[in-house]
Backbone as numpy.savetxt, mean C-alpha at the origin, in Angstrom:
# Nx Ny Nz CAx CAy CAz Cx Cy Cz
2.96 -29.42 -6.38 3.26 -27.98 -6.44 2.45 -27.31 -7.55
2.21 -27.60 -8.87 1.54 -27.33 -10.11 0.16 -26.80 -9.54
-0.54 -28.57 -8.88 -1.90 -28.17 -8.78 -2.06 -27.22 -7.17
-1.25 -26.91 -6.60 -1.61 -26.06 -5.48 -1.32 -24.65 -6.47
-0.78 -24.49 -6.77 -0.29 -23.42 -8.46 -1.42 -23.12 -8.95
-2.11 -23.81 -9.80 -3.66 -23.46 -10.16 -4.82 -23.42 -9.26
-4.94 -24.22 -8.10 -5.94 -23.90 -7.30 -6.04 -22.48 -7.01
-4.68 -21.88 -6.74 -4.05 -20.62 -5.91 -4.68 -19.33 -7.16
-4.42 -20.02 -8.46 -4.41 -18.37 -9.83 -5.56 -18.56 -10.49
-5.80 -20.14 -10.39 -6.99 -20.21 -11.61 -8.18 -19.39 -11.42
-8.89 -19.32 -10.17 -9.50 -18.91 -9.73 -9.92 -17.18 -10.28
-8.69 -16.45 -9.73 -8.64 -14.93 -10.21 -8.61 -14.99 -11.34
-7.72 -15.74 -11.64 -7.47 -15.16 -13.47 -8.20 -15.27 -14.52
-9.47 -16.77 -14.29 -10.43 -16.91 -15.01 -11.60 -16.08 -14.52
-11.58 -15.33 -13.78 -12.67 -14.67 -13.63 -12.35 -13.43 -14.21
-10.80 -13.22 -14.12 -10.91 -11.37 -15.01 -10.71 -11.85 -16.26
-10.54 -12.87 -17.13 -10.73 -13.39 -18.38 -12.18 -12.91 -18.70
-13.17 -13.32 -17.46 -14.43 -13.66 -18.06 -15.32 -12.36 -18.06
-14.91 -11.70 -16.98 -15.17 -9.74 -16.31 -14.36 -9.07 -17.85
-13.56 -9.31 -18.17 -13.18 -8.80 -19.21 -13.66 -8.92 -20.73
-14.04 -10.26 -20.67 -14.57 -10.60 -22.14 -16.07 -10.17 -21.72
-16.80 -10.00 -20.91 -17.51 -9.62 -20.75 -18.33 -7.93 -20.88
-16.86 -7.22 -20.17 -17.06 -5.65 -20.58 -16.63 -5.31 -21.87
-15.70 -6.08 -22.68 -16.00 -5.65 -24.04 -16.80 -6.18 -24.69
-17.66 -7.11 -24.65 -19.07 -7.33 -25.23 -20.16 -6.43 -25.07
-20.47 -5.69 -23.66 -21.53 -4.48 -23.62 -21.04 -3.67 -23.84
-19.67 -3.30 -23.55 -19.54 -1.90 -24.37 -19.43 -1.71 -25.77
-18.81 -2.99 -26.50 -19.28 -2.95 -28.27 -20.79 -3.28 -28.73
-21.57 -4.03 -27.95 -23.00 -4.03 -28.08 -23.45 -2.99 -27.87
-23.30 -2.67 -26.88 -24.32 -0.85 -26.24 -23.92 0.33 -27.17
-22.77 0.49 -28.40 -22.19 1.41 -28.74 -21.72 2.62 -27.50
-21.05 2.26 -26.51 -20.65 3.45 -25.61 -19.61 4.56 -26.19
-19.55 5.36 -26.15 -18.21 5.77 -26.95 -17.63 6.07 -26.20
-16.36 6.00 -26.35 -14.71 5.30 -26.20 -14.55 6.43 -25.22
-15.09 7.32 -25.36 -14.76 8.94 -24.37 -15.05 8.35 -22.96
-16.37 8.14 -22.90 -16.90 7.98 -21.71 -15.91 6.55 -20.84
-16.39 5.11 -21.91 -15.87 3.74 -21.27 -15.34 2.91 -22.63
-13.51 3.10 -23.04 -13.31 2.61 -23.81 -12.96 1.03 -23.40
-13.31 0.25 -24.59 -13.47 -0.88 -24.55 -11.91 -1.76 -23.90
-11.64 -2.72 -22.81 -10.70 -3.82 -22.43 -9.42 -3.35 -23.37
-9.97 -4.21 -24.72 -8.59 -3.94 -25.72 -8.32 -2.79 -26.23
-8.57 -1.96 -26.52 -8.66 -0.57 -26.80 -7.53 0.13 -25.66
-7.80 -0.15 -24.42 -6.78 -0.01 -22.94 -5.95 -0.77 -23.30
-5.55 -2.50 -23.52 -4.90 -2.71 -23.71 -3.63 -2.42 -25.04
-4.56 -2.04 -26.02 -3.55 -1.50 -27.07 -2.76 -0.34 -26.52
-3.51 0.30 -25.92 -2.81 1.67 -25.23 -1.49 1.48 -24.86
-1.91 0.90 -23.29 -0.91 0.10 -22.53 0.16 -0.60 -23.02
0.51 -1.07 -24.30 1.49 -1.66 -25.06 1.81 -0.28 -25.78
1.33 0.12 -26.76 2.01 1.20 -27.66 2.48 2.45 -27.06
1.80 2.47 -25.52 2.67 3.83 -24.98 3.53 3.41 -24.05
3.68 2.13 -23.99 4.52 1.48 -22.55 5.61 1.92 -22.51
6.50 2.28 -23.09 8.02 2.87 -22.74 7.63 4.44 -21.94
6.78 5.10 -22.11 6.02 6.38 -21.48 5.36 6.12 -19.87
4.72 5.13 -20.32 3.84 4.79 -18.81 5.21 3.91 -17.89
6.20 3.16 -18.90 6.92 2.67 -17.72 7.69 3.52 -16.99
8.48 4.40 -17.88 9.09 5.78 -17.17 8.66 6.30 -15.99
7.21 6.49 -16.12 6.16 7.41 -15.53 6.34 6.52 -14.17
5.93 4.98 -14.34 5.87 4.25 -13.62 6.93 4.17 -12.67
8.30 3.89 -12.93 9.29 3.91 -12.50 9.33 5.39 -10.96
8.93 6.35 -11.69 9.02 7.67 -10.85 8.49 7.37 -10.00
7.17 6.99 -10.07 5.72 6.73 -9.31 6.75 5.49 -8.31
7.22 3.92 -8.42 7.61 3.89 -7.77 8.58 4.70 -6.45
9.27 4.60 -7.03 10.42 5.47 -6.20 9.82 6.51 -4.96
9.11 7.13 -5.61 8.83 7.89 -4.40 7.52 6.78 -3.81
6.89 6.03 -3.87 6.15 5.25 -3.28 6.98 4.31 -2.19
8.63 3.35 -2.89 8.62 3.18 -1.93 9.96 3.73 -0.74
10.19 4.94 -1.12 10.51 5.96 0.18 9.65 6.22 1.12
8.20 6.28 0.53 7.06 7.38 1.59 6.89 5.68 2.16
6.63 4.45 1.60 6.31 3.41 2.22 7.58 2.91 3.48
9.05 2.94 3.09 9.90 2.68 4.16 9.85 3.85 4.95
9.30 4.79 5.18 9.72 5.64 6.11 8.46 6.05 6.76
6.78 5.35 6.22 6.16 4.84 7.33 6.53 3.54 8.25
6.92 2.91 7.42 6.97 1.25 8.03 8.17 1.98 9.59
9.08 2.64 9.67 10.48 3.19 10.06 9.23 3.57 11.03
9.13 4.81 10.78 8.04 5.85 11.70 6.96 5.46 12.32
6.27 4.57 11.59 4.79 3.85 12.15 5.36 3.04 13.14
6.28 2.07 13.23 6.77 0.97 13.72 7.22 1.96 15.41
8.04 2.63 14.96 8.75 3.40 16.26 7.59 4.75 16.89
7.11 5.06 16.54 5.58 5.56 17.14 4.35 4.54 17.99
4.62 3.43 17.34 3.53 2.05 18.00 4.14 1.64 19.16
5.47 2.19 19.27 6.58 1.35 20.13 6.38 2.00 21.53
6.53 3.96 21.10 6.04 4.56 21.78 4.84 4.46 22.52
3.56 4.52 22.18 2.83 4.53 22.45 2.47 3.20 23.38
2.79 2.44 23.09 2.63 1.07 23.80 3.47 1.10 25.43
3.96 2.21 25.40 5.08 1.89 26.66 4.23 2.50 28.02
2.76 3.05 27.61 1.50 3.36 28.98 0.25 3.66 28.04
-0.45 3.30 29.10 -1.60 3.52 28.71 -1.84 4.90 28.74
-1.06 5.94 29.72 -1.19 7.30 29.47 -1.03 7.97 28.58
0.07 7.55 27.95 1.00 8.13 26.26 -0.10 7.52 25.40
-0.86 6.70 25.47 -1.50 5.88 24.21 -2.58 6.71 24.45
-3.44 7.06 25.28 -4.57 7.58 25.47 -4.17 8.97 25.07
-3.12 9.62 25.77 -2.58 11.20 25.34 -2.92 11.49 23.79
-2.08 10.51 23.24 -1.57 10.89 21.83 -2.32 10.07 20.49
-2.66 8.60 20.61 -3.08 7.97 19.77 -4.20 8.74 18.95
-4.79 9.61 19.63 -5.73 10.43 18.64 -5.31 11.02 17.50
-4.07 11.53 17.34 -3.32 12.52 16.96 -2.77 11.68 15.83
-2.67 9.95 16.32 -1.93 9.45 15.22 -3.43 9.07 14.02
-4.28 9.26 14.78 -5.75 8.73 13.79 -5.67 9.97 12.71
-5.20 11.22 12.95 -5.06 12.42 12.21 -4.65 11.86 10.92
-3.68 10.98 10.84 -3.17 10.79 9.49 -4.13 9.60 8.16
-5.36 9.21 8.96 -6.23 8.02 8.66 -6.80 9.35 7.98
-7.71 10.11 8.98 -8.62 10.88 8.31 -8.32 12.04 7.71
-7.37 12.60 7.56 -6.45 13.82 6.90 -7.30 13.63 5.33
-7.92 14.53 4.68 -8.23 14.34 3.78 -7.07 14.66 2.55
-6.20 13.89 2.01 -4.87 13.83 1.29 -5.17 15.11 -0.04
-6.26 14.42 -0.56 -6.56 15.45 -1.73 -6.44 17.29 -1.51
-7.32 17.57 -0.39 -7.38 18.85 0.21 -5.78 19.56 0.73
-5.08 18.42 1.19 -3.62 19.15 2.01 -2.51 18.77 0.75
-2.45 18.14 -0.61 -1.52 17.77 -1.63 -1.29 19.45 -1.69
-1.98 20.26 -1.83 -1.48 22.09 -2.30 -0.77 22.23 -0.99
-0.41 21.94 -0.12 0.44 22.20 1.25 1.54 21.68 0.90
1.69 20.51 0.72 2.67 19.74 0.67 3.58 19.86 -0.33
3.15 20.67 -1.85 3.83 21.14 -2.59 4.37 22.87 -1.86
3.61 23.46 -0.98 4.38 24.62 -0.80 5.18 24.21 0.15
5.63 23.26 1.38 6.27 23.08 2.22 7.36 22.54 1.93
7.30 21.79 0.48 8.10 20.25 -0.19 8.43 21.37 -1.31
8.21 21.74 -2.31 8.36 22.15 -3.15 7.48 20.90 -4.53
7.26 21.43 -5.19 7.06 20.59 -6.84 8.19 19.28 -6.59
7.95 18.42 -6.89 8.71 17.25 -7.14 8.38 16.33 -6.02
9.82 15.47 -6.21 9.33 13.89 -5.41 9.09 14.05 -4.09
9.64 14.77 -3.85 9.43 15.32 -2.07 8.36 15.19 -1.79
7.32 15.94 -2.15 6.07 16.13 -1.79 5.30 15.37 -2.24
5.71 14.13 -3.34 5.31 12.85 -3.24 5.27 11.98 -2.38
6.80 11.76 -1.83 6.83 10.91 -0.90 6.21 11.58 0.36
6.21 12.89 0.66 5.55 13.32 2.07 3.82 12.80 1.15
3.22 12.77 0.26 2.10 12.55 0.34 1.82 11.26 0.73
2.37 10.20 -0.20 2.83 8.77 0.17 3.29 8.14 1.75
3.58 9.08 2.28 3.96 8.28 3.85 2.79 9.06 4.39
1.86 10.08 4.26 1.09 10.09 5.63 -0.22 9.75 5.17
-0.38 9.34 3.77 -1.56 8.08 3.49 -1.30 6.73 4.15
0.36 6.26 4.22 0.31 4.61 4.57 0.57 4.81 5.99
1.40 5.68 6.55 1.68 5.94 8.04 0.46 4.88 9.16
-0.64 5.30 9.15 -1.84 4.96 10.14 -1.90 3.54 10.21
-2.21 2.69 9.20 -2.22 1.39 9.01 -0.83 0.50 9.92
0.24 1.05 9.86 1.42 0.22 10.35 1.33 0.78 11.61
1.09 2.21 12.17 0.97 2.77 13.92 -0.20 1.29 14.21
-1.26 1.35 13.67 -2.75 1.01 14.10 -2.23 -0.49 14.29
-1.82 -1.34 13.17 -1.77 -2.88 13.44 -0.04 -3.04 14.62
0.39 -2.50 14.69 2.13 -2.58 15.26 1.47 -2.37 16.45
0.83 -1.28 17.05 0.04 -1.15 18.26 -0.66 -2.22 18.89
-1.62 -2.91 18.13 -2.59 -3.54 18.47 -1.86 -5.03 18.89
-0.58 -5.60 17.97 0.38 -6.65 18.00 1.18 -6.65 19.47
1.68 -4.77 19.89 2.16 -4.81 20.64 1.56 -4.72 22.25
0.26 -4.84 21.56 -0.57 -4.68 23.14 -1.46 -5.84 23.27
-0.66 -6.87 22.58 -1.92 -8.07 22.69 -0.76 -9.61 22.76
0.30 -9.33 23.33 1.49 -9.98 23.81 1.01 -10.81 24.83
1.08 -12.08 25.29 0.58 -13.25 25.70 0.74 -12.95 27.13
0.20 -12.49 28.14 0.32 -11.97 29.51 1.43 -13.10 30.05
1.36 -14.34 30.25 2.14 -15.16 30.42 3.46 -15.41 30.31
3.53 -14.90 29.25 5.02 -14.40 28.83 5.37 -13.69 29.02
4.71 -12.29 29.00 5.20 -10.64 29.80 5.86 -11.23 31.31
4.71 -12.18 31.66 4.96 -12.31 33.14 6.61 -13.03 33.52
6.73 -14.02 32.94 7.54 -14.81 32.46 9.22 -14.14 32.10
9.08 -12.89 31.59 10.30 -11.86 31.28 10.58 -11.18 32.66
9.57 -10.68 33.27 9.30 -9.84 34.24 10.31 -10.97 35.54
10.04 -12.32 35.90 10.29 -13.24 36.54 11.83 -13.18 36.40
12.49 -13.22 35.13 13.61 -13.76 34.81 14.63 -11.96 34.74
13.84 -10.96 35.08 13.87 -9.49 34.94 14.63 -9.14 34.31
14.00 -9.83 32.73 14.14 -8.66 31.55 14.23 -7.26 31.69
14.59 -6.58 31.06 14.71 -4.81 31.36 13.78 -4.71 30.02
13.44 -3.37 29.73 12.39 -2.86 28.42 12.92 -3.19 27.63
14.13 -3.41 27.07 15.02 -3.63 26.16 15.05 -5.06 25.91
15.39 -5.46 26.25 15.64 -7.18 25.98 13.71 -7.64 25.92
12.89 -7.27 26.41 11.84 -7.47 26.39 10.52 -7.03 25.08
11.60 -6.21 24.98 11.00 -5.22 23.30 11.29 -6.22 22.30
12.70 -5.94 22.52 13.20 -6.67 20.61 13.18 -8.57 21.01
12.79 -9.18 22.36 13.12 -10.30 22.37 11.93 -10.47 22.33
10.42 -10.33 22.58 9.01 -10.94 22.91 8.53 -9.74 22.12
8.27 -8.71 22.45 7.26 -7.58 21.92 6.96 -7.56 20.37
8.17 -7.05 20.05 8.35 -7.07 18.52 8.19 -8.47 18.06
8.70 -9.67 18.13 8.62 -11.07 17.66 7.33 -11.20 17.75
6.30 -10.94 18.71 5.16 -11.60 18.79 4.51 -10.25 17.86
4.86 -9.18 18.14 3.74 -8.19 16.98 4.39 -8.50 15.38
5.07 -9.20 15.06 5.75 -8.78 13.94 4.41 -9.45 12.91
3.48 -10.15 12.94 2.54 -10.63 12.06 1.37 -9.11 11.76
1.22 -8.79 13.12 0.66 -7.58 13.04 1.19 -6.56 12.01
2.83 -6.34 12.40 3.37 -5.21 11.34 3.44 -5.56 9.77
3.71 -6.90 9.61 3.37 -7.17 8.26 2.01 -7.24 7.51
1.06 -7.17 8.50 -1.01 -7.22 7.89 -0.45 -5.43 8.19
0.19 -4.38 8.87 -0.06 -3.15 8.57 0.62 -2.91 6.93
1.89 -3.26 6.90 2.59 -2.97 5.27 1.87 -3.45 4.53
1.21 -4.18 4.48 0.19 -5.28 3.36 -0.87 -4.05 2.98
-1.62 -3.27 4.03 -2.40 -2.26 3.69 -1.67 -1.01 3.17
-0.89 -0.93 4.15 -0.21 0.52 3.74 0.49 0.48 2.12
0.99 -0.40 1.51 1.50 -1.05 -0.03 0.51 -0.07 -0.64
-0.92 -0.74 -0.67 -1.55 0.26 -1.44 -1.54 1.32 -1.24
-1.97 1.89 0.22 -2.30 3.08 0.21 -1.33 4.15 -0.27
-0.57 3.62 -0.10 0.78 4.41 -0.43 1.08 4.54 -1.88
0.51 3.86 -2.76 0.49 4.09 -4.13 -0.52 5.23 -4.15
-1.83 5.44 -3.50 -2.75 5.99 -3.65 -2.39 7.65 -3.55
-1.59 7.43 -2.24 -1.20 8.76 -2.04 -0.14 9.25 -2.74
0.95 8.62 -3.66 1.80 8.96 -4.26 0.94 9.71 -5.86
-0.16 8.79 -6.12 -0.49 9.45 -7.25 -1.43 10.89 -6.95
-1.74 11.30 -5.76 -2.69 12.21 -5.56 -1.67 13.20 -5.49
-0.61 12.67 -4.68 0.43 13.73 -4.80 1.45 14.13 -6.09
1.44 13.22 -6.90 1.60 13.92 -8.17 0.82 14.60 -9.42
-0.61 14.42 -8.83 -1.33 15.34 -9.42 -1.02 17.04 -9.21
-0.87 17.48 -7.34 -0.47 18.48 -7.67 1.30 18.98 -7.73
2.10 17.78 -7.67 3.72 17.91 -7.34 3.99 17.49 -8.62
3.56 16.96 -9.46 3.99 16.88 -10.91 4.94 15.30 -10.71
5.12 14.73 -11.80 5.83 13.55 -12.26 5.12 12.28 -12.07
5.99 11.40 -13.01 5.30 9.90 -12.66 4.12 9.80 -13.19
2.94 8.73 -12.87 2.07 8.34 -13.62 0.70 9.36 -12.83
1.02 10.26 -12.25 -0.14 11.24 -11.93 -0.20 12.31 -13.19
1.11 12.70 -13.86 1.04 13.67 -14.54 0.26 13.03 -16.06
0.99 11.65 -16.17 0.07 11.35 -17.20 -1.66 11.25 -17.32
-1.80 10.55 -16.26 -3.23 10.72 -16.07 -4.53 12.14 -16.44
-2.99 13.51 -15.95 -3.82 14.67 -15.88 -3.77 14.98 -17.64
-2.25 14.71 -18.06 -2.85 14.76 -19.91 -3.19 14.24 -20.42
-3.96 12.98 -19.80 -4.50 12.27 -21.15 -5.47 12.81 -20.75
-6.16 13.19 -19.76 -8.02 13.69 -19.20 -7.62 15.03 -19.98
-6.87 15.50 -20.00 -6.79 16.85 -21.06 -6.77 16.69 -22.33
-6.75 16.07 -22.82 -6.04 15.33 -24.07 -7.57 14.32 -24.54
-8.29 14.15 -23.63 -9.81 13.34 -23.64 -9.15 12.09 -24.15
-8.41 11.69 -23.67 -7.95 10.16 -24.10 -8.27 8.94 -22.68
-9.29 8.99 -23.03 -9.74 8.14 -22.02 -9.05 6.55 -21.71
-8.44 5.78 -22.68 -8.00 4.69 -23.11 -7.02 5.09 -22.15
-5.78 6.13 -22.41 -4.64 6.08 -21.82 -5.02 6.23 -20.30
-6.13 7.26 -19.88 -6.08 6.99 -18.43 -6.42 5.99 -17.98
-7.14 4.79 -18.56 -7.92 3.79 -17.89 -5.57 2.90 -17.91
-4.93 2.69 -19.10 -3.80 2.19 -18.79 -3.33 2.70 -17.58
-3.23 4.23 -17.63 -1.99 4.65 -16.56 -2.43 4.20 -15.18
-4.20 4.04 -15.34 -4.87 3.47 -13.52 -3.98 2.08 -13.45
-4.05 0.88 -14.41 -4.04 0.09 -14.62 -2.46 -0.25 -14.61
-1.38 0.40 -15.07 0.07 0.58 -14.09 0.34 0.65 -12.85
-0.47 1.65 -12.40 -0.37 2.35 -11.04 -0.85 0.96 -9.91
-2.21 0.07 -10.48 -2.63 -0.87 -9.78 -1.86 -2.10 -9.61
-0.82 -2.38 -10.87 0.34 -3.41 -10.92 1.14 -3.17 -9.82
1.18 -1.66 -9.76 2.75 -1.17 -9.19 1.64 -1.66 -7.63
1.11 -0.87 -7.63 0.23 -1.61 -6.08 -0.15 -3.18 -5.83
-0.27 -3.94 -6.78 -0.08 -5.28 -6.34 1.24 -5.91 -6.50
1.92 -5.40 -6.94 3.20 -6.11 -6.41 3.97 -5.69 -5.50
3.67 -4.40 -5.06 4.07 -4.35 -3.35 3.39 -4.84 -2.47
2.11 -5.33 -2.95 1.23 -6.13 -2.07 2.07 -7.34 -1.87
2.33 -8.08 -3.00 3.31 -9.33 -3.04 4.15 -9.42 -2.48
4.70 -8.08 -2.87 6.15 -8.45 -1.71 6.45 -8.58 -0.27
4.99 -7.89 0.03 5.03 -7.65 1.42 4.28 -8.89 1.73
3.44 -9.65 0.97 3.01 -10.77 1.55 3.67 -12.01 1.40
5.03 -12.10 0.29 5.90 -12.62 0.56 6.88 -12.79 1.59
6.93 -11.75 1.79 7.78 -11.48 3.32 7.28 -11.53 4.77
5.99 -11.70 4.23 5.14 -11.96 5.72 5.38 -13.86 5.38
5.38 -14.60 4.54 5.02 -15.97 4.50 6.83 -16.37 4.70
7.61 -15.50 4.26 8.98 -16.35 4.53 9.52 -15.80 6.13
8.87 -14.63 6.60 8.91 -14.14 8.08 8.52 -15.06 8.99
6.81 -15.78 8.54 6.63 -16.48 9.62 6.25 -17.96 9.49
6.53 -18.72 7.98 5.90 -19.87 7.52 6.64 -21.01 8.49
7.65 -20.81 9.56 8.20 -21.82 10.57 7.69 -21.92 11.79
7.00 -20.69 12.33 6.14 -20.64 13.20 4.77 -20.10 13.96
4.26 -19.21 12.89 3.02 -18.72 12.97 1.95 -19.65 12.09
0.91 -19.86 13.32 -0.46 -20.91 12.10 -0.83 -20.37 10.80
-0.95 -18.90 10.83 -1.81 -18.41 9.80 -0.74 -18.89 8.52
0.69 -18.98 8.53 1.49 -18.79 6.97 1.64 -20.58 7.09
1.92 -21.29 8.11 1.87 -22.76 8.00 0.52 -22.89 7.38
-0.60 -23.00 7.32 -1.32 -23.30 7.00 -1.20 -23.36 5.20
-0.68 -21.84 5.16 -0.87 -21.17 3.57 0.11 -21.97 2.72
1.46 -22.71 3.66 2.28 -22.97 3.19 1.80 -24.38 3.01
């Protein structure tokens, strides 16, 4: 268990050891000043002496991240469901769901505060229609790539839509819906902080005073929160994809 343990971390971790000891060597060699690219530890001192601030911040930043994230996973999931039930509805509408891929988030955050008001609201509406696309797109693709054999096989024994949904459809897409939450995790951090740039709170607002404030150190921390808070919803969701399917899907037996 140990050495599957280090095969699994050593790898990453000695390399941002080495990416790290590395960027504070050219940036204290090159004299850069601290405005432009302050040095590894310099961020890290930050990151410790303001941490009761950035965790607060952090905390907010969750919360509405993962509302806007359960209520794509909710919405994406039951839209894929839709769409999957003809090729007419999928062809009709699936365009409409690509709207939320290419929606440029930055440009519509001033909407979303007049529709939402200032606050978490219009966080989490920013946060769910950044991650939304990813869980429609892979839940779709899971649910339309169901083993013909087996469709056939339900059809024989005449399953109704119902027993055929939640007994084969969903079971066989469910690897799919977990590679969509795995993407959407981040994105959904992404969009939570764009949306608190203009909805205020959490670790967007800090970001905007320390760039006011020319404290470059603190924004490189508050990125550097925001990216925790995004890899450990990555984790969780890839935890839950490996205890979802490590009994009978190859890809998590293998991992396991």
């Amino acid at each position: 268990m140990s050495a599957g343990w280090a095969v699994r971390w050593l790898p990453p971790v000695g390399s941002l050891v080495v990416l790290t000891g590395l960027a504070e060597v050219a940036i204290r060699v090159g004299r850069v000043s601290p405005l432009l690219l302050p040095p590894p530890s310099a961020v890290l001192a930050v990151a410790v002496s303001e941490s009761p601030a950035l965790l607060s911040a952090s905390s907010g930043t969750a919360i509405a991240v993962l509302v806007g994230l359960g209520l794509s996973a909710v919405v994406g999931v039951t839209i894929a469901v839709g769409l999957s039930t003809s090729r007419f509805i999928e062809r009709a509408f699936y365009p409409y769901a690509i709207f939320f891929q290419v929606v440029p988030i930055v440009a519509i955050a001033p909407l979303l505060v007049i529709w939402f008001g200032y606050g978490i609201r219009a966080v989490i509406a920013s946060a769910f229609i950044v991650s939304i696309f990813p869980v429609i797109a892979n839940t779709l693709a899971g649910l339309l790539s169901v083993d013909p054999a087996l469709r056939d096989l339900f059809r024989i024994y005449r399953a109704g839509p119902v027993d055929t949904l939640f007994r084969l459809r969903l079971p066989a897409a469910l690897p799919d819906v977990l590679t969509g939450l795995r993407v959407a995790s981040g994105l959904a951090v992404i969009g939570a902080i764009v949306g608190e740039f203009v909805g205020g709170g959490g670790l967007g607002v800090v970001i905007l005073g320390a760039m006011r404030e020319q404290r470059t150190d603190l924004v490189f921390a508050a990125v550097g929160y925001a990216s925790l808070l995004g890899l450990a919803l990555f984790g969780l969701a890839s935890l839950a994809s490996h205890l979802s399917l490590r009994r009978w899907h190859a890809s998590e037996k293998e991992l396991g």
